[in-house]
KOLMIKE-508913 format. One record per residue (C-alpha): residue number from 1; residue in three letters; x, y, z. Coordinates in Angstrom, 2 decimals. Layout:
# residues N
ATOM  gudren  torba       c1       c2       c3
ATOM     NUM    ala        X        Y        Z
...
END
This chain:
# residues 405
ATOM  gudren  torba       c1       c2       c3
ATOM       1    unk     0.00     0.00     0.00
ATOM       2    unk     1.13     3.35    -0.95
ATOM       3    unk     1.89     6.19     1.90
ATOM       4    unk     0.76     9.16    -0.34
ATOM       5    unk    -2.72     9.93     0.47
ATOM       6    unk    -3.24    10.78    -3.38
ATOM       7    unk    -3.57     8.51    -6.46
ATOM       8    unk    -0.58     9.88    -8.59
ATOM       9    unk     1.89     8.67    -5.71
ATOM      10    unk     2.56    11.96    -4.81
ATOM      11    unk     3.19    13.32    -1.04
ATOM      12    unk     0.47    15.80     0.10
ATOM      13    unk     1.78    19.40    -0.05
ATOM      14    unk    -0.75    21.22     1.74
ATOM      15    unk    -0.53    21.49     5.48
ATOM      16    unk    -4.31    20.26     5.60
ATOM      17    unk    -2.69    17.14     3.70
ATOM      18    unk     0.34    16.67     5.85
ATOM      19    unk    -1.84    16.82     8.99
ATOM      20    unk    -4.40    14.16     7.63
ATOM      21    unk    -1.72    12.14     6.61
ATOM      22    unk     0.28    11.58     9.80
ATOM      23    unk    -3.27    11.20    11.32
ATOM      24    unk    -4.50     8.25     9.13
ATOM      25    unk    -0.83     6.74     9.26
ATOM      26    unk     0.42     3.82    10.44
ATOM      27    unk     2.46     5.16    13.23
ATOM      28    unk    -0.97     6.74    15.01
ATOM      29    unk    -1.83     3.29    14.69
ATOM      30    unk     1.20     1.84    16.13
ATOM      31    unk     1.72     4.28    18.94
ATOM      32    unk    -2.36     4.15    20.40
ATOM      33    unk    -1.76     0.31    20.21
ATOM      34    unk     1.01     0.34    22.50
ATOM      35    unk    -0.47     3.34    24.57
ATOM      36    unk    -3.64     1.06    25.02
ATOM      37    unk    -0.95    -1.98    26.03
ATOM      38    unk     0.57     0.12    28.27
ATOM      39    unk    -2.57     1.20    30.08
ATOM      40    unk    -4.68    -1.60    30.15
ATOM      41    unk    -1.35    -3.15    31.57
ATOM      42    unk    -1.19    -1.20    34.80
ATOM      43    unk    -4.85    -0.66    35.13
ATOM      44    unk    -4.88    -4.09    35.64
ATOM      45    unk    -2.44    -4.28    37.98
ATOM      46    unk    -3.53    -1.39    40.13
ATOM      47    unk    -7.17    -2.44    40.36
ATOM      48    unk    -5.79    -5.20    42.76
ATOM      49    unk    -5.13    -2.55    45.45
ATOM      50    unk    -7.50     0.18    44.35
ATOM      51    unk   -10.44    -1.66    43.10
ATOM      52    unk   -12.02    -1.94    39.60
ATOM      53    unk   -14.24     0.68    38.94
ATOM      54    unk   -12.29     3.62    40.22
ATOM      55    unk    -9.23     2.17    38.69
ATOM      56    unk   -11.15     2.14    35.58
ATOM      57    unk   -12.49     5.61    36.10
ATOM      58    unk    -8.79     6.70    36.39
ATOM      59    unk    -7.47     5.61    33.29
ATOM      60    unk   -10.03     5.24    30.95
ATOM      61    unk   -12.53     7.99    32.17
ATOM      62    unk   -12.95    11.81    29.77
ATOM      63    unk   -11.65    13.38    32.68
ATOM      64    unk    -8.04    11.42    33.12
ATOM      65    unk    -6.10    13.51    30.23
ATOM      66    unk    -2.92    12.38    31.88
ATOM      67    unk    -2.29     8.95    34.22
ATOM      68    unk     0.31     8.23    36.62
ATOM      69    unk     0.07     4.86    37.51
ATOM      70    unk     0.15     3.67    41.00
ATOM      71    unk     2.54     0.41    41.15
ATOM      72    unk     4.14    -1.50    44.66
ATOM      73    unk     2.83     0.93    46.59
ATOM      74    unk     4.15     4.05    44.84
ATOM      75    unk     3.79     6.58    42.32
ATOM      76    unk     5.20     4.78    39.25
ATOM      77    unk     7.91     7.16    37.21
ATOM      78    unk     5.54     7.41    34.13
ATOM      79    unk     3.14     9.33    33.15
ATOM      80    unk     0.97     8.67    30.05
ATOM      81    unk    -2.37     9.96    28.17
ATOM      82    unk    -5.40     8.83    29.35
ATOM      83    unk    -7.05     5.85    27.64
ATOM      84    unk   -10.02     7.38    26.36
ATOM      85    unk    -8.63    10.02    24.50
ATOM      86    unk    -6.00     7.17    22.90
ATOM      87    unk    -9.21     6.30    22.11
ATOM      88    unk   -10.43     8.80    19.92
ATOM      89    unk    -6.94     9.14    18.47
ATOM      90    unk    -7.51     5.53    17.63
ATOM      91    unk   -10.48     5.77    16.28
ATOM      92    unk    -9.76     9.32    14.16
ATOM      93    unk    -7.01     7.40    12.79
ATOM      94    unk    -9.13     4.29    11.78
ATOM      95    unk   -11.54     6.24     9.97
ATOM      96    unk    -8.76     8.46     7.60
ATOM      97    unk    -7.02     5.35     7.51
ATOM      98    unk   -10.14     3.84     5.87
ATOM      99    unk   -11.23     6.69     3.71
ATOM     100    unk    -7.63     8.11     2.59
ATOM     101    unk    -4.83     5.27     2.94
ATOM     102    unk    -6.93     2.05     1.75
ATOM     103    unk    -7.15     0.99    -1.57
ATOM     104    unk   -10.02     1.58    -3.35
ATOM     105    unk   -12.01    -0.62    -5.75
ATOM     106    unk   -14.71    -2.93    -5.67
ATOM     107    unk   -12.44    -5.88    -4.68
ATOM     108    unk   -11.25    -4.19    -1.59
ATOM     109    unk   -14.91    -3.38    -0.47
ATOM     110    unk   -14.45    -6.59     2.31
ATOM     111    unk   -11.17    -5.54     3.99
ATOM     112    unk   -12.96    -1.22     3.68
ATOM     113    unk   -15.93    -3.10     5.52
ATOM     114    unk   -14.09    -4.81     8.44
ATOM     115    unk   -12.01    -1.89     9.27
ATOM     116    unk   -15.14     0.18     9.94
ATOM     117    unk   -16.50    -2.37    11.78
ATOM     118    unk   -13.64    -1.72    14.16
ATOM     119    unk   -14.62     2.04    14.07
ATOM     120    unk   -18.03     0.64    14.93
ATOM     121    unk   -16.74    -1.50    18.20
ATOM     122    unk   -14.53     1.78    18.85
ATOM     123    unk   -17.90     4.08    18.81
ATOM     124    unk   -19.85     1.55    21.11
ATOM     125    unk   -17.54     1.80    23.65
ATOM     126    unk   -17.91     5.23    23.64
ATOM     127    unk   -21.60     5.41    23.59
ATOM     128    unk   -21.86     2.22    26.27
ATOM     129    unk   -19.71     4.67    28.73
ATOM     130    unk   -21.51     7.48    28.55
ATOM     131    unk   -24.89     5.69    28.03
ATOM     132    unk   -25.22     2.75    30.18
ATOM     133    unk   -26.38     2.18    33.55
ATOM     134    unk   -26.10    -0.41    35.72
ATOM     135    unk   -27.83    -1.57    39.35
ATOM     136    unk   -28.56    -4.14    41.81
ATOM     137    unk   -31.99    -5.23    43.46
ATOM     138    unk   -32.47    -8.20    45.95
ATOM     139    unk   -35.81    -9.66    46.25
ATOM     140    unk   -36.94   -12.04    48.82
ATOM     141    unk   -38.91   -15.10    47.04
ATOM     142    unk   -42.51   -13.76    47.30
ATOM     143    unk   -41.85    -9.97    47.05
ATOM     144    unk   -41.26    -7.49    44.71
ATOM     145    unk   -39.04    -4.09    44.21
ATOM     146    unk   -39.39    -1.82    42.10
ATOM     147    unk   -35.77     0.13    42.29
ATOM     148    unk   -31.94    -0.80    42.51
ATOM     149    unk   -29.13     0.77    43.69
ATOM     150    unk   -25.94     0.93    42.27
ATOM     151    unk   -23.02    -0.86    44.24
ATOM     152    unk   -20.10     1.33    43.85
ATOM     153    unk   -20.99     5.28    44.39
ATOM     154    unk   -22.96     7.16    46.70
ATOM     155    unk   -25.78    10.08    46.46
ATOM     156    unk   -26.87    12.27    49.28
ATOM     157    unk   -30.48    12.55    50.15
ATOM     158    unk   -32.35    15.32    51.00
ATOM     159    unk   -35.87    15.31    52.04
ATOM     160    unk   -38.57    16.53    54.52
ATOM     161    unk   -40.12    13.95    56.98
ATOM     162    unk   -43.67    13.74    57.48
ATOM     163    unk   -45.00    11.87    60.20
ATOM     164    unk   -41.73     9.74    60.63
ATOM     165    unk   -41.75     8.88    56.90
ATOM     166    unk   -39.47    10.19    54.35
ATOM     167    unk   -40.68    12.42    51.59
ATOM     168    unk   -39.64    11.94    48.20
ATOM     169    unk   -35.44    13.10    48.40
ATOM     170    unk   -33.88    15.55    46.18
ATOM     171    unk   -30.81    14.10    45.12
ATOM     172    unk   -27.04    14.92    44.95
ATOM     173    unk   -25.90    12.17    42.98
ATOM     174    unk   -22.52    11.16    41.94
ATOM     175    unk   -21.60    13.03    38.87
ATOM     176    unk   -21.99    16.39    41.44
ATOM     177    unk   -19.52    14.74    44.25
ATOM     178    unk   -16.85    12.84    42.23
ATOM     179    unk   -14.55    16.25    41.86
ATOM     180    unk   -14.54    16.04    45.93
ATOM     181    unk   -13.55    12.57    46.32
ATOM     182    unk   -10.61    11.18    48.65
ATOM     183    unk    -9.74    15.61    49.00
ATOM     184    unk   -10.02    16.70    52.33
ATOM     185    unk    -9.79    20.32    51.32
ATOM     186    unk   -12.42    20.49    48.39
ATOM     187    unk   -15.73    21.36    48.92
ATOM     188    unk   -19.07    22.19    47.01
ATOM     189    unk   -22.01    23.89    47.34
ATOM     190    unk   -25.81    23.31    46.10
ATOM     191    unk   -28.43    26.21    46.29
ATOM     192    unk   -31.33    23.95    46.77
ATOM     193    unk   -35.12    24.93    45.49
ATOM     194    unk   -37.43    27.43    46.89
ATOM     195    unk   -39.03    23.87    49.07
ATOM     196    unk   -36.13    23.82    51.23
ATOM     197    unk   -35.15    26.90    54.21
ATOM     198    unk   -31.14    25.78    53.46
ATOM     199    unk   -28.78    25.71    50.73
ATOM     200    unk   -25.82    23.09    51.48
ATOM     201    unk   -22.14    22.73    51.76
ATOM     202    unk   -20.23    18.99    51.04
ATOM     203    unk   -16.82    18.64    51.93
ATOM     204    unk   -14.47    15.98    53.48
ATOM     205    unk   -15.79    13.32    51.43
ATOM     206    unk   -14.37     9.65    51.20
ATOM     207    unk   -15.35     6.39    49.52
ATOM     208    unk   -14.04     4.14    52.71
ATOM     209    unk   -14.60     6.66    55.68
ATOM     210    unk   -15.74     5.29    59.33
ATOM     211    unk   -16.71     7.33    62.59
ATOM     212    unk   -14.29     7.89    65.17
ATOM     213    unk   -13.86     9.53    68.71
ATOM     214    unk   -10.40     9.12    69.03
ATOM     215    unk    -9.35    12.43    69.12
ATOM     216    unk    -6.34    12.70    69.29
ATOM     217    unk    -6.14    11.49    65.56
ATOM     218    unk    -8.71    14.03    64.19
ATOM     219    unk    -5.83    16.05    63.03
ATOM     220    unk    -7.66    18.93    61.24
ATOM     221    unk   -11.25    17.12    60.49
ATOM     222    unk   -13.80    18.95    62.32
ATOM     223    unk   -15.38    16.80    65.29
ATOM     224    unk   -19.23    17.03    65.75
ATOM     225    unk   -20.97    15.78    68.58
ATOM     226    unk   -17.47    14.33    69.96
ATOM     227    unk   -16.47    12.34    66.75
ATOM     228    unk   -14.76    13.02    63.41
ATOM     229    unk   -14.94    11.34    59.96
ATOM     230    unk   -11.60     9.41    60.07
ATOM     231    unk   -10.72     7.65    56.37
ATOM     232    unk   -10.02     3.82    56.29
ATOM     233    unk    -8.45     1.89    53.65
ATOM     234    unk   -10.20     1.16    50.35
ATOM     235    unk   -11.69    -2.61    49.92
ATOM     236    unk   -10.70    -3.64    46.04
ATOM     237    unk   -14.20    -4.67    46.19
ATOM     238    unk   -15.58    -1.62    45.66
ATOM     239    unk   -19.49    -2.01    46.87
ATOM     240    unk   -17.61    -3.42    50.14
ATOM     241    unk   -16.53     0.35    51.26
ATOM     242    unk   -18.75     3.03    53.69
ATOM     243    unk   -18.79     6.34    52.20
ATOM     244    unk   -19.52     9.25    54.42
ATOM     245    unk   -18.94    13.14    54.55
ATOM     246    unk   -18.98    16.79    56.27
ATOM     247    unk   -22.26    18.47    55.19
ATOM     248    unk   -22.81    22.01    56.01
ATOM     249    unk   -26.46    22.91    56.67
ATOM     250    unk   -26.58    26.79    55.90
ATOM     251    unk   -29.92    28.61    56.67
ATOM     252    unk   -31.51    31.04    53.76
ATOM     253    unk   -32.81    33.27    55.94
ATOM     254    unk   -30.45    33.97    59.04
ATOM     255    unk   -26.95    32.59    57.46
ATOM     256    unk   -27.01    30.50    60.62
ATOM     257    unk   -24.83    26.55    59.97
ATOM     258    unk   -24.87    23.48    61.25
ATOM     259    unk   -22.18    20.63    60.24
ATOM     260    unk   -23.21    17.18    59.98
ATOM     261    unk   -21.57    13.67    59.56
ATOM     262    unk   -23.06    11.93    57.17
ATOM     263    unk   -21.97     8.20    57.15
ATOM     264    unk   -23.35     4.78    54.66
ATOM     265    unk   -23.03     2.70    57.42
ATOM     266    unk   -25.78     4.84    59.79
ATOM     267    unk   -29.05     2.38    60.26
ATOM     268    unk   -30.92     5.74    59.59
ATOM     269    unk   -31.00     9.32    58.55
ATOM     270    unk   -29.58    12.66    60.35
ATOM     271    unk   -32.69    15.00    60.83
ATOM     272    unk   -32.68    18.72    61.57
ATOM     273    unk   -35.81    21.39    62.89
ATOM     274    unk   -36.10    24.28    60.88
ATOM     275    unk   -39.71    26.11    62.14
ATOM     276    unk   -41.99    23.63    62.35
ATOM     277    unk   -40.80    20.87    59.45
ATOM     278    unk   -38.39    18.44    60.13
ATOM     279    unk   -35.80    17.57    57.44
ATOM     280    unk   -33.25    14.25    56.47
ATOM     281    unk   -30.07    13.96    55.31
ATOM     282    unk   -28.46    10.43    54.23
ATOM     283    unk   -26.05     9.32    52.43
ATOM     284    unk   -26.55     6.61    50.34
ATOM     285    unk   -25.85     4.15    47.71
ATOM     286    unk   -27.41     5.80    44.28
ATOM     287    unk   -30.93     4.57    43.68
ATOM     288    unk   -31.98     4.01    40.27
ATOM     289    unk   -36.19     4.51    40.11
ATOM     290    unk   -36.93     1.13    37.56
ATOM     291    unk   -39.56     1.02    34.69
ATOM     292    unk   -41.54    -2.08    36.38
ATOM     293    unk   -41.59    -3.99    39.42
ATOM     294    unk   -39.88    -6.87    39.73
ATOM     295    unk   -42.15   -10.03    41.79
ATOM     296    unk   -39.67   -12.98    42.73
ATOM     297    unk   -41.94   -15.91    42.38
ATOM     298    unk   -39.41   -18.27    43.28
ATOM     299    unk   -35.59   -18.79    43.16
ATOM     300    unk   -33.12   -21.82    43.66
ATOM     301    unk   -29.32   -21.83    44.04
ATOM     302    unk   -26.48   -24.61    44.41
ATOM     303    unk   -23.34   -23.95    44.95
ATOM     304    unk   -20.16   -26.63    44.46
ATOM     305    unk   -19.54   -28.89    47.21
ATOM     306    unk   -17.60   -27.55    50.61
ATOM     307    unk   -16.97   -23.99    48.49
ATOM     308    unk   -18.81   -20.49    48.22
ATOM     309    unk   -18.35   -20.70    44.76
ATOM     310    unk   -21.92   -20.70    42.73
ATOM     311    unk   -22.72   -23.59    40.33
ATOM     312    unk   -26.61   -22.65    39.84
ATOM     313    unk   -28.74   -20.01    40.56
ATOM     314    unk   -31.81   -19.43    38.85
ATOM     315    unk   -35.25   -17.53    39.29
ATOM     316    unk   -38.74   -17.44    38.38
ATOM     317    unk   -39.45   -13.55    37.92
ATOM     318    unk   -43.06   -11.61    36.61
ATOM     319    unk   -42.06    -7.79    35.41
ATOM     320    unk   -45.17    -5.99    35.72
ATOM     321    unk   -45.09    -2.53    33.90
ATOM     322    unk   -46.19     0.75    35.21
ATOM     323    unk   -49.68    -0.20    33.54
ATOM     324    unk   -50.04    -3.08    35.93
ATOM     325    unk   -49.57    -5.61    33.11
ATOM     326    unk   -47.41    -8.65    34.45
ATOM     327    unk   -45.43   -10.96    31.98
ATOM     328    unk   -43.61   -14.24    33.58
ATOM     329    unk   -40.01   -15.17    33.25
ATOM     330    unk   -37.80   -17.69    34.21
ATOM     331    unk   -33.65   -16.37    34.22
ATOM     332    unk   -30.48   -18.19    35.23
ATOM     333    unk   -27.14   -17.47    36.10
ATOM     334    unk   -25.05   -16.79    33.07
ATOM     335    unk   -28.12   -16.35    30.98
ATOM     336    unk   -29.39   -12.96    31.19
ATOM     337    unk   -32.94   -11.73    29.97
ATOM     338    unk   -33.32    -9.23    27.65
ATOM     339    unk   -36.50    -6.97    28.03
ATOM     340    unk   -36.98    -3.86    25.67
ATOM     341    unk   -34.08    -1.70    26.62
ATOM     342    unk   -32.96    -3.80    29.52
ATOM     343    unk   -30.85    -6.51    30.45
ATOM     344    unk   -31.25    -8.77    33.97
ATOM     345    unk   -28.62   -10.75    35.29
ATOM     346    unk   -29.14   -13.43    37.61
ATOM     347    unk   -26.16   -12.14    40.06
ATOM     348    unk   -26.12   -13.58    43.56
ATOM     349    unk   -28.28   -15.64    45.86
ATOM     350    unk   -28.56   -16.21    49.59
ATOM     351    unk   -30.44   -18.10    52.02
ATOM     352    unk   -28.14   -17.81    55.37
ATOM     353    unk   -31.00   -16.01    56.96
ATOM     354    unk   -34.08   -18.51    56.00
ATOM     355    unk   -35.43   -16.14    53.67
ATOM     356    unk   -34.30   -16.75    50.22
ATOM     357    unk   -32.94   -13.66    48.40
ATOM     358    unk   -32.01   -13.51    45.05
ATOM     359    unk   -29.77   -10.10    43.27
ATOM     360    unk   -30.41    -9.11    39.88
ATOM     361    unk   -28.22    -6.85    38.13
ATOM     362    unk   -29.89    -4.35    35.80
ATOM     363    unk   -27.94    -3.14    32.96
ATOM     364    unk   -28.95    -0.28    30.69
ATOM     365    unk   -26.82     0.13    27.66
ATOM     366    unk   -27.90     1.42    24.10
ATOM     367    unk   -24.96     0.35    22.38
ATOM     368    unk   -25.07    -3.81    24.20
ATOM     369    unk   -25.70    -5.43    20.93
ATOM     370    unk   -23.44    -3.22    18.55
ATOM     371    unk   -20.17    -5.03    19.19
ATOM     372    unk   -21.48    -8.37    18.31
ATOM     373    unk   -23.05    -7.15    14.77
ATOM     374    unk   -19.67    -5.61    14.28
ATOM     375    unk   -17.98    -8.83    14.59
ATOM     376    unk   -20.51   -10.65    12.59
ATOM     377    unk   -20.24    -8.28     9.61
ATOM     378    unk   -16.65    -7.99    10.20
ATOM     379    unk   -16.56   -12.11     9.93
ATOM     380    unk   -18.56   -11.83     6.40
ATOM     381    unk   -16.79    -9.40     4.94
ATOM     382    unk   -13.65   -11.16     5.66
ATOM     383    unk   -14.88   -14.13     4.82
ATOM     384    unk   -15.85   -12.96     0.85
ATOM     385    unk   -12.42   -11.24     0.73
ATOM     386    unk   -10.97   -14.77     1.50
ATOM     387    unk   -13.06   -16.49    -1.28
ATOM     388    unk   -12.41   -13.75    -3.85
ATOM     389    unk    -8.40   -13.76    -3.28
ATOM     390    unk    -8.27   -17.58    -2.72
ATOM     391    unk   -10.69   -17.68    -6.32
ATOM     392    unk    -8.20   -15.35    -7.69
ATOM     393    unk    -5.54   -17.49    -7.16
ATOM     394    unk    -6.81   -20.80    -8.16
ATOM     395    unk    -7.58   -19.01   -11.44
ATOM     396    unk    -4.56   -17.51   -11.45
ATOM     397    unk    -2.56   -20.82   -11.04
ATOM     398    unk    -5.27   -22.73   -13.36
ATOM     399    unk    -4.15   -20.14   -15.99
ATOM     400    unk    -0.59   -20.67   -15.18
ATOM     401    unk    -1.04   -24.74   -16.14
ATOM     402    unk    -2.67   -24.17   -19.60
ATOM     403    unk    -0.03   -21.71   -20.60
ATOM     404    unk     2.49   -24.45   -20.18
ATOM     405    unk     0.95   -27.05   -21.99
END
């Protein structure tokens, strides 16, 4: 293949040509490949200590330009672009390399058609981060739920209580407090609406936090009520750590504050007076408001002999939509069901209290399917451009034969 990006052979003159043609070149190619090696290779290395999804939000999140890796403890000497936008070089380069460097011609339709199938997988990542959602609900056999929560960040909760029941929270969900996480010093407000008598302040927040009154290690946390939001040590398993936080009550009227500790592991919510309403404040795992209900008709599970380790689980569901229209289902481990825009995993499954309780994972992702039908194109296409060159050559060699008789 030629390395002018024209058909007379010649090299581009233009400084628009020169640019598009190191961007569709091979080295772009060559260099995100290795960049991609490179980071996929630590990030798997420094999920073991950090945990998967943050690890995963550090080097292959919009917001991680540059990455340091974190290796045996340390700050590794290195620092490289983030993963994402290798990405997009990646892909920008597999579409010029497609439209300007290929050959053209009917023949070489097949190999024009798998490389943009690779675009395709490239774009469906893309779309699957931004796009996708993903929770968890437990159901006891014989009850239903109707929202999950999602195991590995937390939302604050604000609401009024009415006769000891919560309200229906405003939410601060994670998107808002991920630019204060594991910093001591940031901080954020939220002007809440016209409903609410205070505005609020969130700082001191940490994924893996824990109350303590030991004083004398508060250092410069503020202590409320004789304790102080002390950090602890991340779990890799992410859903495994207690979040918690400093929250700054401010009232609208009189400027007056109050701090409060908010903590995942409290059994309930932190309530304050203002006139005669009483408010909450919790801090919680994000809640994700489902479509339908989910009714567990009945669930079994099996797991290998003298181990924790799963060999069966599977559950008779109904998903009755918000029209009170119930369809029945029957999912297993490792075969999910797929209904309209919605996928449910079979996940987990536990009896150790005598109530059976089975977890389904809910997974919301536009772009699921796309990779496959890339693939299966991508197989196709190959698969004629095999037949036409190996056709080619039997001709070819066919022709060779009658020449030399």
């Amino acid at each position: 293949m030629s390395e002018t990006s024209n058909n007379n052979g010649k090299k581009p003159t233009s400084l628009g040509g020169k640019i598009m043609r190191v961007l569709s070149g091979y080295e772009i190619a060559i260099i995100s490949m290795l960049l991609l090696l490179l980071l996929t290779l630590f990030c798997t290395l420094e999920q073991v200590e950090s945990g998967l999804y943050w690890t995963l939000k550090k080097y292959f999140s919009p917001e991680a330009v540059v990455v340091q890796p974190f290796f045996g403890g340390k700050d590794f000497p290195l620092f490289l672009p983030g993963g994402y936008w290798v990405c997009v070089v990646f892909t920008i380069n597999l579409v010029l390399g497609g439209l300007i460097r290929a050959r053209k011609g009917l023949k070489h339709i097949p190999v024009f058609v798998s490389h943009m199938c690779m675009v395709f997988i490239m774009v469906a990542g893309a779309v699957g981060y931004h796009q996708s959602k993903e929770a968890v609900i437990q159901v006891e056999v014989g009850k239903e739920g109707d929202f999950a929560q999602n195991l590995y960040v937390e939302s604050i909760e604000v609401f009024e209580v009415v006769e000891g029941s919560k309200t229906k929270p405003t939410v601060i969900n994670s998107d808002l407090l991920s630019a204060l996480r594991e910093d001591p010093e940031a901080s954020r407000k939220f002007l809440l609406p016209d409903e609410f008598p205070f505005d609020l302040e969130v700082s001191g927040y940490y994924t893996s936090a824990q109350l303590s009154n030991d004083l004398s290690k508060a250092g410069m946390m503020p202590v409320v009520d004789g304790v102080f939001l002390q950090q602890t040590k991340s779990n890799p398993l992410e859903e495994l750590n207690i979040g918690g936080c400093y929250l700054k009550v401010t009232d609208k009227s009189s400027g007056e504050s109050r701090l409060l500790i908010l903590n995942e592991m409290a059994k309930s919510y932190v309530t304050l007076t203002f006139g005669e309403k009483i408010y909450g404040f919790q801090m919680v795992r994000e809640i994700w408001d489902l479509p339908f209900t989910l009714h567990l008709n009945d669930s079994i599970g099996e797991f290998f002999p003298n181990t924790t380790r799963p060999k069966r689980y599977e559950s008779d569901i109904k998903i009755i939509d918000e029209e009170g229209n119930g369809q029945d289902f029957h999912i297993e481990m490792n075969e999910p069901l797929r209904h309209k825009d919605l996928t449910i995993y079979q996940t987990n499954w536990d009896d150790s209290t005598g109530t059976v309780v089975s977890g389904f994972t809910v997974k919301k992702n536009p772009s699921d399917q796309w990779p496959k039908i890339a693939i299966y194109i991508s197989a196709v296409a190959l698969a004629v451009h095999f037949l036409v060159k190996l056709t080619a050559f039997i001709t070819n060699s066919l022709g060779g034969k009658r020449r030399e008789h």
